[in-house]
C-alpha positions in Angstrom: -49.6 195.2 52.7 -51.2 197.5 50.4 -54.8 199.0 51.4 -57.5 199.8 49.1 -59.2 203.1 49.3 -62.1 203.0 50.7 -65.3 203.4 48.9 -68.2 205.8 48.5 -70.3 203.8 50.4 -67.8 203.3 53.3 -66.8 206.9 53.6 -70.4 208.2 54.1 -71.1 204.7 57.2 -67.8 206.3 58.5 -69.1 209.5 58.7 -72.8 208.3 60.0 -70.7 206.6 62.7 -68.9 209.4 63.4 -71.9 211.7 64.1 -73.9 209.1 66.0 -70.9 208.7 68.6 -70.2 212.5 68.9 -74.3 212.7 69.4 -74.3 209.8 71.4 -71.1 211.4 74.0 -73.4 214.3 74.2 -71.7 216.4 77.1 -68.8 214.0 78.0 -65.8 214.8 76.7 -63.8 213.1 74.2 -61.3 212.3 76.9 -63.5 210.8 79.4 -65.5 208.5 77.2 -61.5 207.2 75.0 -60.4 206.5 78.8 -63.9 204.7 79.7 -63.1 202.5 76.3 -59.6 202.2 76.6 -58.4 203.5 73.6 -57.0 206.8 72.8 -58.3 210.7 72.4 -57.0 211.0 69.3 -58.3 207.7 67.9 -61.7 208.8 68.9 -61.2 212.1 67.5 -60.5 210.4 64.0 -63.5 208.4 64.3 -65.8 211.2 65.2 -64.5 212.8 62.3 -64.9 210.2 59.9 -61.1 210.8 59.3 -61.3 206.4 60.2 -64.1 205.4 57.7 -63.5 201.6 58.7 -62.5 201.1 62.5 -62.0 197.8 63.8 -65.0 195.8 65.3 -63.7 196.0 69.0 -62.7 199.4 69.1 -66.7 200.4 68.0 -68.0 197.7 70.8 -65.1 199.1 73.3 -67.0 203.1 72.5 -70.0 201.8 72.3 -70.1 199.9 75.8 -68.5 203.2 77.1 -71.4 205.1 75.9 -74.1 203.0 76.4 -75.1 201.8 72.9 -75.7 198.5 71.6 -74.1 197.2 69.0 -77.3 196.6 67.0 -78.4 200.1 67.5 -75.1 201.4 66.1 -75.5 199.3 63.2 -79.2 199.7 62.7 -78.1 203.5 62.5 -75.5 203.8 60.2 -77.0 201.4 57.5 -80.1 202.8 57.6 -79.4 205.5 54.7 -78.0 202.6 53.0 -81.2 200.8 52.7 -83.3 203.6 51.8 -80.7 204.1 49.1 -80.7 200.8 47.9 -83.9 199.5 46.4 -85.1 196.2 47.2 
């Protein structure tokens, strides 16, 4: 299967999500909160960094739950700038 790269747009929402997790983790560390959402350190590290621009839908819910964040708050964050961006 070949992969597209990923676009402008979805490099800087990777990014947003990125910094609103590593805000959201605050103190915790990185290993604590992948072991509360069952996935790994390193997959959270990529995330964080925006190194993952697209992860999948249940490995954000899985974080999120971990760090106490809705869904619609995650969203509502990371497609804000994307709306200001965009006129209507």
């Amino acid at each position: 299967m070949v992969r597209l790269p990923h676009t402008p747009e979805e490099l800087e929402r990777g990014a947003r999500l990125g910094a609103l997790l590593r805000r959201a983790r605050g103190e915790r560390s990185m290993l604590e909160t992948a072991l509360a959402a069952g996935i790994s350190p390193e997959t959270l590290r990529k995330i964080e960094t925006g190194r993952v621009a697209t992860p999948a839908f249940p490995t954000i819910a899985a974080i999120a739950d971990a760090l106490g964040l809705s869904l619609d708050a995650v969203w509502a964050e990371i497609s804000a700038a994307e709306r200001i961006a965009t006129p209507a």
